[in-house]
VOGU-3710 file (C-alpha; in Angstrom, 3 decimals, decimal comma):
1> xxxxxxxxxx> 209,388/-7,484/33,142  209,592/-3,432/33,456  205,584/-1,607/33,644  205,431/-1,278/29,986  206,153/-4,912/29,251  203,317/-5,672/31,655  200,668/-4,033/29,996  201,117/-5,598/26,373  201,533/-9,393/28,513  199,308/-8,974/30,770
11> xxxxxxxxxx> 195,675/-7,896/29,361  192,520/-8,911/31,641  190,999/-12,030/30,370  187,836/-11,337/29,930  188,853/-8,231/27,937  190,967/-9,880/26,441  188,232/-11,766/24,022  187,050/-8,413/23,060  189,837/-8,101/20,446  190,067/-4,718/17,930
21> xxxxxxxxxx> 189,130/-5,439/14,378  192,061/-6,720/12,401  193,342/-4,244/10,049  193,265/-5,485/6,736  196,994/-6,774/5,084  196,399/-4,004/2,362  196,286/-1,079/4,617  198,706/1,126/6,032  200,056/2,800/8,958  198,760/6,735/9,866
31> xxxxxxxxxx> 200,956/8,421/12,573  200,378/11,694/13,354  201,672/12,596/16,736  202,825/14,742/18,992  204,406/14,193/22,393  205,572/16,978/24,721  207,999/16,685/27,275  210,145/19,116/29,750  213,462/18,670/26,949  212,099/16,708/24,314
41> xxxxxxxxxx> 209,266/16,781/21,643  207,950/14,913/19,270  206,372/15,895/16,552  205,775/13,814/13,688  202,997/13,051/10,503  203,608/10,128/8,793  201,886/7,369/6,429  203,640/4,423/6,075  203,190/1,429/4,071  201,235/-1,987/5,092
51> xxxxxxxxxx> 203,514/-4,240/4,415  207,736/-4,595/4,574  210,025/-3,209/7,028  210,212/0,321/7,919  212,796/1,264/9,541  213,136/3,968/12,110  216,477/5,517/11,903  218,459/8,022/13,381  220,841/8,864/16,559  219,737/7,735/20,200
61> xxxxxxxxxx> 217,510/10,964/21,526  216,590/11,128/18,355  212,895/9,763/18,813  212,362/6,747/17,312  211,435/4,660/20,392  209,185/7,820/21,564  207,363/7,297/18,180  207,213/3,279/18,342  205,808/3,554/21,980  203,199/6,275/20,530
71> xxxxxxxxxx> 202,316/3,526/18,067  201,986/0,829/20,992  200,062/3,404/23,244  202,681/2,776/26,035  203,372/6,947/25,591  200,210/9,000/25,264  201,076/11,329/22,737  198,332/13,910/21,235  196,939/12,776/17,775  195,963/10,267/15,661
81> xxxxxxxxxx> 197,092/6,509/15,147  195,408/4,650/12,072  196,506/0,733/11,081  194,087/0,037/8,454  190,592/0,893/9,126  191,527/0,340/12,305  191,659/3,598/14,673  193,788/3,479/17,929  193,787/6,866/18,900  191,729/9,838/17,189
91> xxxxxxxxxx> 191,845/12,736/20,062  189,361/14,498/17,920  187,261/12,229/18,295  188,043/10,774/22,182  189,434/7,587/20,678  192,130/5,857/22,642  192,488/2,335/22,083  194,672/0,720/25,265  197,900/-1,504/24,481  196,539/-4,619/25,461
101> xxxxxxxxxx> 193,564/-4,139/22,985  195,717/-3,337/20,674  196,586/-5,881/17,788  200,124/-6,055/17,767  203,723/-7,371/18,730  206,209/-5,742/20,708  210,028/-6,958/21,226  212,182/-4,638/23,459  215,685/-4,099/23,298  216,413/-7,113/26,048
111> xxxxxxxxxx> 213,867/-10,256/25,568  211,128/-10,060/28,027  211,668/-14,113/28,949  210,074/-15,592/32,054  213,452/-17,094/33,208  211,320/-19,370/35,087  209,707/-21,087/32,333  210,945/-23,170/29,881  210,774/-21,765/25,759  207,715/-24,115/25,289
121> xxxxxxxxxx> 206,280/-22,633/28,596  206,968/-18,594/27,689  205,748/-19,358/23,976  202,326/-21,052/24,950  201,546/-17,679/27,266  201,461/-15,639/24,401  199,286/-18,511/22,301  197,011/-18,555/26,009  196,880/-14,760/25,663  195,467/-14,798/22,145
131> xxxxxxxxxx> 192,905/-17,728/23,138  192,517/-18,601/19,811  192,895/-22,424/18,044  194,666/-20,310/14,935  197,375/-18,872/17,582  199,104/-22,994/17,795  199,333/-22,511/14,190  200,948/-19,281/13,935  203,036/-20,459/16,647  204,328/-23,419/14,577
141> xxxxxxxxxx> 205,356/-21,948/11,994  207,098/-18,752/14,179  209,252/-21,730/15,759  210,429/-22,852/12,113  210,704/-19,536/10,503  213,060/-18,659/13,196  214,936/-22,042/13,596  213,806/-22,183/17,237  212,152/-25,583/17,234  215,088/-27,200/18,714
151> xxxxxxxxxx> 214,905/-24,623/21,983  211,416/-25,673/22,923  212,690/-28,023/25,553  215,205/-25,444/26,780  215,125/-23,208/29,579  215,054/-19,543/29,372  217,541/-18,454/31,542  220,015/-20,914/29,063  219,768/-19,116/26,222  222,058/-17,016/24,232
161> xxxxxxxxxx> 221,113/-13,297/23,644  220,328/-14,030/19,551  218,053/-17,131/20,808  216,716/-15,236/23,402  215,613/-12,537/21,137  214,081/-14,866/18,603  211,851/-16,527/20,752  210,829/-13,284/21,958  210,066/-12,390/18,580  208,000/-15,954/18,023
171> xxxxxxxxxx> 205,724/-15,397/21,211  205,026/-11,830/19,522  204,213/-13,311/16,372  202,211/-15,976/17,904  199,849/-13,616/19,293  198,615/-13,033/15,388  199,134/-9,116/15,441  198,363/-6,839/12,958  201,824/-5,013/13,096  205,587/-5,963/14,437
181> xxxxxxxxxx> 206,973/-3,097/16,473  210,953/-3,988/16,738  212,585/-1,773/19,384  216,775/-2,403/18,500  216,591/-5,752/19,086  220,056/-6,397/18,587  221,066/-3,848/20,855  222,033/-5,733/23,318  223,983/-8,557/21,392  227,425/-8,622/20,866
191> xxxxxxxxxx> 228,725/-8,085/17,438  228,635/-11,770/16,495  225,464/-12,205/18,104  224,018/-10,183/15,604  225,312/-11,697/12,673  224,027/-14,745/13,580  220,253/-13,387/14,083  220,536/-10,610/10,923  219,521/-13,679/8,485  216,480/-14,927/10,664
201> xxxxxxxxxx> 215,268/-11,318/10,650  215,800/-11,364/6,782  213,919/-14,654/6,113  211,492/-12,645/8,628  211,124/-9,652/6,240  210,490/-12,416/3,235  208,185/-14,369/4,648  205,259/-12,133/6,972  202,387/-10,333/5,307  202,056/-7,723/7,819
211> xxxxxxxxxx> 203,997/-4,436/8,322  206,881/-4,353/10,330  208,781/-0,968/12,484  211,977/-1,458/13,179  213,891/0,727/15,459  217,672/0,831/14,786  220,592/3,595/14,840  222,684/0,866/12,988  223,702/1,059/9,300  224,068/-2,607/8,766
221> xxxxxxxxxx> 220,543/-3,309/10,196  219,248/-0,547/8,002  220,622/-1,321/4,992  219,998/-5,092/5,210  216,216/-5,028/6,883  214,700/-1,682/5,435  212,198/-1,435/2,431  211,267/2,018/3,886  213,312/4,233/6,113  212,472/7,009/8,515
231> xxxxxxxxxx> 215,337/10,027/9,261  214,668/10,879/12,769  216,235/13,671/14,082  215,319/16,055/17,435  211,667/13,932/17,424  210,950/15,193/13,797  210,794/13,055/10,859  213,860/14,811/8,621  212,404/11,805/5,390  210,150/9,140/4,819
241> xxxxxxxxxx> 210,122/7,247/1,850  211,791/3,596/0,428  215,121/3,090/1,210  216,260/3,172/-2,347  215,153/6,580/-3,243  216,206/7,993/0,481  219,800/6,949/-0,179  219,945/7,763/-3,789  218,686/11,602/-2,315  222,033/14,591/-1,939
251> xxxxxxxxxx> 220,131/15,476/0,916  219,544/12,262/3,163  223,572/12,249/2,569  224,055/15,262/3,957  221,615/14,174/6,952  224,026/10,764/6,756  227,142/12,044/6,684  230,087/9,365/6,187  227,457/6,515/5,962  226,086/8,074/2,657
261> xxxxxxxxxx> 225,715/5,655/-0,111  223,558/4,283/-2,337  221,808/0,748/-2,204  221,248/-1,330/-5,009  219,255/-4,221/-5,427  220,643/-6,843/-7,834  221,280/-10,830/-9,342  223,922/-13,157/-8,798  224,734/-13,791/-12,441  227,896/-15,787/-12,393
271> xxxxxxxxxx> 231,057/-17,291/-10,118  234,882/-16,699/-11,044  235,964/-19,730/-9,394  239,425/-18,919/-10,373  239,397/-14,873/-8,797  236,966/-15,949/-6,065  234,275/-13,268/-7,139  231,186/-13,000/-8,473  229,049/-10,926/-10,702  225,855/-8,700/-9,997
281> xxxxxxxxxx> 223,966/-7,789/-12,031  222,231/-4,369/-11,532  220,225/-3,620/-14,688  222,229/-3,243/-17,288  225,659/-3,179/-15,268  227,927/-5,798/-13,798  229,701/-5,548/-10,182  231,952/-7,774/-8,612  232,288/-8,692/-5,610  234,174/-11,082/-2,942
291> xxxxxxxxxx> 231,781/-12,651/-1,175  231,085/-16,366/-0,348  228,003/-18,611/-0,739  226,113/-16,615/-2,941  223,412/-18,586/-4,773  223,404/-17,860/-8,716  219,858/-16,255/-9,372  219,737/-15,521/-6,098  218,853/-11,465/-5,047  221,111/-9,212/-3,220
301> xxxxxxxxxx> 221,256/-5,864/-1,959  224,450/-3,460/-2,268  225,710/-0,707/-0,450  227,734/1,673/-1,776  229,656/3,883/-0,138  229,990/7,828/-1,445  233,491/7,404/-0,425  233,941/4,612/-2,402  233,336/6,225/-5,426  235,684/8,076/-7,793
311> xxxxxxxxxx> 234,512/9,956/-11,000  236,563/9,776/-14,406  235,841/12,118/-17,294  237,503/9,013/-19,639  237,134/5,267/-18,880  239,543/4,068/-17,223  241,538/0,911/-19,512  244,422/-0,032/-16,764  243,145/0,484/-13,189  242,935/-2,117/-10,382
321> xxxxxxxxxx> 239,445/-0,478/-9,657  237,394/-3,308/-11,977  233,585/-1,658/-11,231  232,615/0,789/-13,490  229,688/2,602/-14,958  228,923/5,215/-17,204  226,651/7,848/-16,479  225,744/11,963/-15,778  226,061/14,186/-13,183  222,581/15,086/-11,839
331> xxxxxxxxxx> 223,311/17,059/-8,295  225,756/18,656/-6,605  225,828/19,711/-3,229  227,400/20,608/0,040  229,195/17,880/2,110  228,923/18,323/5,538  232,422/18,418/5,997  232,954/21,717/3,880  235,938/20,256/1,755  234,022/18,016/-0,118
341> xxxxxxxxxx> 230,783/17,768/-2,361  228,234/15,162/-2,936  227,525/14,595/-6,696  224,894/12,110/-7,667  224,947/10,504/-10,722  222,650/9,010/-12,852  223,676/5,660/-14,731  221,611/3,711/-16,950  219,308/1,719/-14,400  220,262/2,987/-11,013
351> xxxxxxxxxx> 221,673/5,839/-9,527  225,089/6,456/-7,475  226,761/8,565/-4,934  229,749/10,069/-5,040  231,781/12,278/-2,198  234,427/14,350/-4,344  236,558/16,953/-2,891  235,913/20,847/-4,165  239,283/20,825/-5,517  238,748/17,770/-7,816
361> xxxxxxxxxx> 235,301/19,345/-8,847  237,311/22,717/-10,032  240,150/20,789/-11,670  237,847/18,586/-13,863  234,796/21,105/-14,381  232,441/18,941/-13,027  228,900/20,370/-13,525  225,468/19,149/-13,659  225,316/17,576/-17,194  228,722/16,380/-17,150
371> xxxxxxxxxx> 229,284/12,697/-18,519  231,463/10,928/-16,321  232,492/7,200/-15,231  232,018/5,888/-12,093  234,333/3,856/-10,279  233,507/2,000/-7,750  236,158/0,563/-4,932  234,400/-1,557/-2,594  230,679/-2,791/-3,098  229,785/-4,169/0,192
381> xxxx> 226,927/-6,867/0,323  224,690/-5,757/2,759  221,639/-7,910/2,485  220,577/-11,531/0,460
//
């Protein structure tokens, strides 16, 4: 275990006892923060909500693990840290709350195991830590919410990297925090490593009552774990706000670039056995898509791609392209590749993305205002 590891683990005991006042589930997180270094800065004001997932996103250096350490108070940063009615750090008023007396979990980018403990043995440290009879229960159900019962028996230094990293996660949860700080956990998996974990992080998201922030430069993770999002970029926040209206935004696509798209939350409505699709239901529109195991009723996320979508002025009768919806153009604006434009469009229930090139856009008279279809390519399941 690295310094920083050491001082959320390893907390005096008889401070230990002395534990802040847990912030109440209904409260929210107040980060206001600023952290100065010889080629960095950050610089940062946010409020962000008390429960979900809120995601930190953005390029490495851009500083999102700067801001979750901030948080922790593993970086001393200048400002003010809130959880609740529960103050951290208030420089104004010579509050500074240490990590260990802190309320919270903390999973690094490798899992901070003792490889010479069994997972039983590295789970019941963090339940010794808290010292509380509640902790065994929190514990028990961390070990079924992330299918980790079976490890208990195991030792550490036999796990995989995506059982590794859930246990880490139970021991955090079984320490009863107030907040989940997440930073890329799946960093260090391989790719099908972290396909097998993603759904134990959903069922995750579903199931706790306290906020979570999630540090990630990863689309998938984004797109799958995020109920609010945070552009980072050069240690500034560039927007905060839920990940539907961020993607649906011209201007978080332009911060995006080819990963631009909207998400859309919908409702398996029906299987075509026959074509091996099924329908989604997003409002009053249908998509389908080819994906297995869907549940009917159950709820899924979309992403859509702005390069996935086309724009008709005339609905289109014989096209391969089966996804379609009508709707007007609200936005238009610069791409970041100068050849192309980003229209948004507003359909009935949701709105859409759409990359167009500036010849298309003078060839068709495309304005704001302008009725148009949508057709959609490729909807890509991205969470369930």
């Amino acid at each position: 275990m690295d310094r920083s590891e050491r001082r959320i683990a390893e907390a005096p005991k008889d401070l230990a006892r002395r534990q802040v006042t847990q912030a109440p589930v209904d409260a929210g997180l107040e980060v206001a923060i600023k952290l100065r270094r010889a080629d960095f800065e950050l610089d940062v004001d946010l409020r962000l909500p008390a429960g979900g997932i809120t995601v930190l996103f953005g390029a490495s250096g851009s500083g999102k693990t700067s801001l979750l350490r901030c948080v922790a108070g593993l970086e001393r940063g200048s400002g003010r840290v809130v959880l609740g009615s529960t103050v951290w750090q208030d420089d104004d008023r010579g509050v500074f709350v240490p990590t260990w007396a802190r309320k919270l979990g903390y999973v690094f980018q490798e899992a901070s195991l003792f490889e010479h403990l069994n997972v039983r043995e590295n789970l019941e440290y963090g339940v010794r830590r808290v010292g509380r009879i509640e902790a065994r229960t929190a514990l028990a159900e961390a070990l079924k919410l992330l299918g980790i019962e079976h490890l208990v028996a195991r030792n550490a230094s036999s796990l995989s990297g995506g059982e590794r990293q859930r246990v880490a996660i139970a021991r955090a949860l079984a320490t009863e925090p107030s907040i989940l700080l997440l930073d890329e956990p799946l960093a260090s998996l391989d790719p099908g490593r972290r396909r097998e974990i993603l759904p134990w992080l959903e069922a995750l998201h579903k199931a706790l009552r306290i906020p979570v922030l999630y540090v990630t430069h990863t689309m998938e993770e984004l797109t799958r774990l995020a109920d609010h999002v945070v552009l980072m970029h050069s240690g500034t926040a560039q927007a905060s706000g839920a990940l539907g209206s961020i993607f649906a935004s011209p201007a978080a696509a332009l911060f995006l670039g080819g990963e631009a798209g909207a998400i859309l939350e919908g409702t398996v409505m029906a299987l075509d056995s026959e074509c091996h699709l099924y329908a989604i239901g997003l409002g009053a529109d249908v998509f389908w898509i080819g994906v297995q195991g869907l549940q009917i009723g159950s709820r899924v996320r979309l992403h859509i791609n702005a390069s996935d979508v086309s724009l008709s002025l005339s609905e289109p009768v014989l096209s391969t392209i089966q996804n379609k919806v009508h709707g007007r153009i609200e936005t238009i604006v610069d791409d970041r590749n100068p050849a192309y434009l980003i229209a948004e469009v507003r359909c009935a229930d949701q709105p859409l993305l759409a990359r167009i090139s500036r010849r298309a856009r003078a060839h068709l008279c495309l304005a704001v205002g302008t009725p148009v279809w949508c057709l959609v390519k490729a909807a890509a399941l991205s969470g369930r």
